[in-house]
N, C-alpha and C positions, 0 to 999 in steps of 0.2 A: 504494500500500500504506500502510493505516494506522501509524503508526507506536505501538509500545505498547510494559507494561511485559512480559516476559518471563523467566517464572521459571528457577535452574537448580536449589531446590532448589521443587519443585512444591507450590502449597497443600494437594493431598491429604496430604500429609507435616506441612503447617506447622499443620494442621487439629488433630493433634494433640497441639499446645501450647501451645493456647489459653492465655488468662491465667485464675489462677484465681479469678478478680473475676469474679464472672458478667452484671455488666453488660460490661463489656468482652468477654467471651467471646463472648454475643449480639451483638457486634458485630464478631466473627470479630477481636481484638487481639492483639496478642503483646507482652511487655516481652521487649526487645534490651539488650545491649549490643554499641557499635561498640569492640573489641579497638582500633584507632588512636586513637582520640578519645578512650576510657577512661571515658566517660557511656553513661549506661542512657535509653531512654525505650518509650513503647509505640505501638505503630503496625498499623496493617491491616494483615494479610497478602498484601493486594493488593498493597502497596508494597515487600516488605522481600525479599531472599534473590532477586532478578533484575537485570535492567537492561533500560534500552528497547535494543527491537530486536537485545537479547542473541542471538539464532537468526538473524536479517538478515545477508547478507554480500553482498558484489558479485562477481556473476560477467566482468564487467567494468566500462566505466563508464556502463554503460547500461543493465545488468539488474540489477535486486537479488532475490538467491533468499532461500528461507527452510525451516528445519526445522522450523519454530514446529505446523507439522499434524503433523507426524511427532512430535515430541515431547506432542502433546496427544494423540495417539491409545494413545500407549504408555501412556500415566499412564491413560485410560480405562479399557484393557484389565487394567492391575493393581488400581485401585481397591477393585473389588468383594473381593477377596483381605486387601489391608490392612486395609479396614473389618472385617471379620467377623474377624481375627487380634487387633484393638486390642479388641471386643467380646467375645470367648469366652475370649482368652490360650492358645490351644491351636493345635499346627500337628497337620493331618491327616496329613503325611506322605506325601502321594503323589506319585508320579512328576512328575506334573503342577503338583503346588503347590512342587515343589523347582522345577521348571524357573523358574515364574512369579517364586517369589522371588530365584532365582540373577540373572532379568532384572532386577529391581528393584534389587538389591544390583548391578550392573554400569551400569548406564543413571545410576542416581544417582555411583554413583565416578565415572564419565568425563565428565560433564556440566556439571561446577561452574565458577566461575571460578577458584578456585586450581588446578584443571586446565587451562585455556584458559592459564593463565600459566607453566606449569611450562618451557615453552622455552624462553620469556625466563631466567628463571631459570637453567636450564641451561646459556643459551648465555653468561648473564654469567657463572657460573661460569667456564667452560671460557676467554672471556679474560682472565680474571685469572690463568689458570693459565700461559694464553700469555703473558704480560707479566713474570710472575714467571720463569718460564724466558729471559725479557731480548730477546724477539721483539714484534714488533710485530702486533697482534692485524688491522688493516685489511690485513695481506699477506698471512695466511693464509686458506687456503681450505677451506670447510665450515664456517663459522660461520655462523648464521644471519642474527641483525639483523633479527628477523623487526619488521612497525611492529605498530599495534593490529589493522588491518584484515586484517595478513597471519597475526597471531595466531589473531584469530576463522576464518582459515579452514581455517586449520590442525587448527583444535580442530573445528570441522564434519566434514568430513574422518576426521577420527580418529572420533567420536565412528559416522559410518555404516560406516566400514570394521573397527572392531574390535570393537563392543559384542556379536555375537556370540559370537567367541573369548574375550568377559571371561565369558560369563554361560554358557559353557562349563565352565571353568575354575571357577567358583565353585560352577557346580550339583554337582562331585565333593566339594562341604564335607559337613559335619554340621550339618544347620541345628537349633535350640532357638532358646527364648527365656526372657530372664532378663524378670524382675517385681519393682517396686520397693517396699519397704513402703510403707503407707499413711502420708503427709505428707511424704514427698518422692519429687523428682520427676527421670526424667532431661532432661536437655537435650539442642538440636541446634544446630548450627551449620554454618555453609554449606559448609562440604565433611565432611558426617555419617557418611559411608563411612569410618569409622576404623579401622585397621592394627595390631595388638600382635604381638609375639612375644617369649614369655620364653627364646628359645633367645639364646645369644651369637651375634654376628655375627663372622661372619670373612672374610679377604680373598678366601677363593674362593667364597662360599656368599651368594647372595640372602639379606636378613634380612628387608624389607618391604615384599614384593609380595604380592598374591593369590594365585600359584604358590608364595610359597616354602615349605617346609618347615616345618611347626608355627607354620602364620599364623593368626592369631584376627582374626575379620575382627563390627566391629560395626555395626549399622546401626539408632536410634532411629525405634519409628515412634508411637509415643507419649509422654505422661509418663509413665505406667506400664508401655511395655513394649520392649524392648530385645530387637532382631532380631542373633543371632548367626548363624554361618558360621565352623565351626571345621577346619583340616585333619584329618583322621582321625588322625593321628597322635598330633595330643597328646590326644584322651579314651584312645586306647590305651597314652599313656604315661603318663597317669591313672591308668588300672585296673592298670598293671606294677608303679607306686609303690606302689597299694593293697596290690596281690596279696604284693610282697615285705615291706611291713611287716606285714601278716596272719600272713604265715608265720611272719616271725622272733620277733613278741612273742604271737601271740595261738596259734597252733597248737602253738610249743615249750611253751609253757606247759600246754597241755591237754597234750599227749604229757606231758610229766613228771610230770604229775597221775597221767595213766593209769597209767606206768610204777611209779609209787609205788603205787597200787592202790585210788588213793584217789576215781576215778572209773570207773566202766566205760565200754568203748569203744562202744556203743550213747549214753551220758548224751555222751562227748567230741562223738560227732557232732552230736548232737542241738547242746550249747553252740556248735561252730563253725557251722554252719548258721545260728543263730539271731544270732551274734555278725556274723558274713558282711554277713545281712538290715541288718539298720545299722549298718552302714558307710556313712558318707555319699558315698563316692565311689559306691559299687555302687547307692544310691538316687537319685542324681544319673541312672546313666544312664540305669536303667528309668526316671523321669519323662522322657528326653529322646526313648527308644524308644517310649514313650508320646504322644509328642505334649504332655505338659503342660509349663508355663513353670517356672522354677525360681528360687525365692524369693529374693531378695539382700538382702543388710545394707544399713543405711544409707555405709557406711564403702566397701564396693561402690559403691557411687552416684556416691561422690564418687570412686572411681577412670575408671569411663567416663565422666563427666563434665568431668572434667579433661583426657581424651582431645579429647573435643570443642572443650572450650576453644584446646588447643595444637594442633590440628590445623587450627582455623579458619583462613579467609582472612581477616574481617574480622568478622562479624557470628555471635553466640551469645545463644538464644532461652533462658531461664528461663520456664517457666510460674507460676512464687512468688515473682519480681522479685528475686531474693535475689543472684542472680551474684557468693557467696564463695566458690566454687571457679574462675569465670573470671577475678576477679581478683586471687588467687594464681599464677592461669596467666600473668597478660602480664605481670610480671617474670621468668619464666621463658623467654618467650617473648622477652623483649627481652634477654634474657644469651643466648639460642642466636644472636639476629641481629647480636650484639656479636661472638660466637666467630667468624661466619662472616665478618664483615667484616674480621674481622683475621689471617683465614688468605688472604683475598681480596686 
């Protein structure tokens, strides 16, 4: 078996962030920045967002398997979908195109290597927790210790046995897509499947899974266009904040017009109706019930952007070589690795 470079976040995706040097773009480039290293440079998309043999693992010491067909067939099967969503900025809405993207939004969450690492991480967690309790972390049992090899297969593993149940779970979202104005651009970075929830966390309540509870789930598949996945709940708690500040300033107000007599109740209607119509939450959602993308600020931009940055494992693509929102993000991101090491 050859041995090659293998991507996990797939050039169908990296395609769309090209640089916007259009010699370099003809040359399929991207400008990086490496989050550790803290330098920018630009490089083929051939080379950036994989690793060799990233999909290889040993089924013992004599056969080495691979997902690498499995994962090139999947990114085939979506392509057609992304290309024509990055082209028109519009989702058709069918049963069929929620499925498609619910698999693209699951296939890329579970695939990355800050996912292939999350055990390690976990499992160092968990003895620092055993050490700090004044126990010795090699007596206890159920810790992992997993090595690199036992890693990767771990993450193989995971990635055939649950990508199903992710892309289950994601197709019950509200999928839209946001659009970035013109001259600037979103980014992506290698684990692009990013998590928000404005709800508070608490000790008994999931805050940032896919499942939980008023999760806003984002996924870049352009510079221009920005793949959401929202739980039903929060456009419904959307339209509730709409609905009650309508009521309380915009309807009393025409009532006590009317009641004064200084409008008639044929003119009240006609004013709330017309007042209703723009409201920008209520035209937010006909554009998402519609299928069309929905415009964002520059000030937007640089909030999902910033997501990417801090969510990265290592490496975040700028198509404008600019990366002043990713690096704001790695002092941030090196004070959260400070916090942990010191509750560790």
């Amino acid at each position: 078996m050859t041995a090659q470079h293998q991507h996990y976040v797939p050039k169908l995706l990296l395609r769309g962030f090209l640089s916007k040097d259009r010699k370099r773009a003809a040359k399929e480039q991207v400008h990086v920045l490496d989050l550790n290293e803290q330098r920018s440079f630009p490089t083929s998309i051939d080379n950036i967002m994989g690793e060799r043999r990233f999909n290889d693992f040993w089924v013992d010491e004599d056969i080495l398997a691979t997902i690498e067909p499995w994962t090139s067939q999947i990114e085939a099967q979506l392509a057609p979908i992304v290309e024509r969503i990055r082209i028109e900025k519009t989702l058709e809405r069918t049963q069929e195109e929620i499925g498609s993207l619910a698999s693209l939004i699951a296939f890329q969450f579970i695939r990355t290597k800050g996912m292939r690492l999350m055990p390690e991480r976990l499992d160092q967690q968990m003895r620092s927790h055993v050490r700090r309790m004044g126990f010795d972390p090699a007596k206890v049992d159920g810790l992992m210790n997993l090595d690199e090899e036992g890693l990767k297969t771990e993450h193989v593993r995971h990635q055939i046995q649950h990508l199903g149940k992710y892309a289950e779970i994601i197709a019950e979202k509200e999928f839209f897509l946001m659009a970035a104005p013109e001259g600037r651009s979103f980014y992506i970075g290698d684990h692009p499947v990013v998590l928000h929830n404005d709800e508070p966390r608490t000790v008994y309540r999931g805050h940032l899974g896919i499942g939980a509870a008023y999760i806003q789930i984002y996924l870049p598949i352009s510079s221009d266009v920005l793949l959401c996945a929202y739980d039903k709940a929060v456009l419904g708690q959307m339209m509730k904040t709409s609905d009650e500040s309508f009521n309380k300033e915009v309807a009393s107000y025409a009532l006590g017009k009317l009641r004064a007599g200084e409008i008639t109740a044929e003119q009240m209607k006609s004013a709330l109706e017309l007042r209703r119509d723009l409201d920008p939450v209520n035209a937010m959602i006909r554009r998402i019930r519609a299928g069309q993308s929905i415009a964002v600020d520059p000030e937007q931009v640089q909030c999902y952007n910033s997501m990417q940055a801090f969510f990265a494992h290592r490496f975040v693509i700028d198509p404008d070589d600019d990366f002043s929102v990713a690096k704001e993000m790695i002092e941030e991101r090196e004070a959260a690795a400070h916090r942990e090491r010191d509750v560790g």
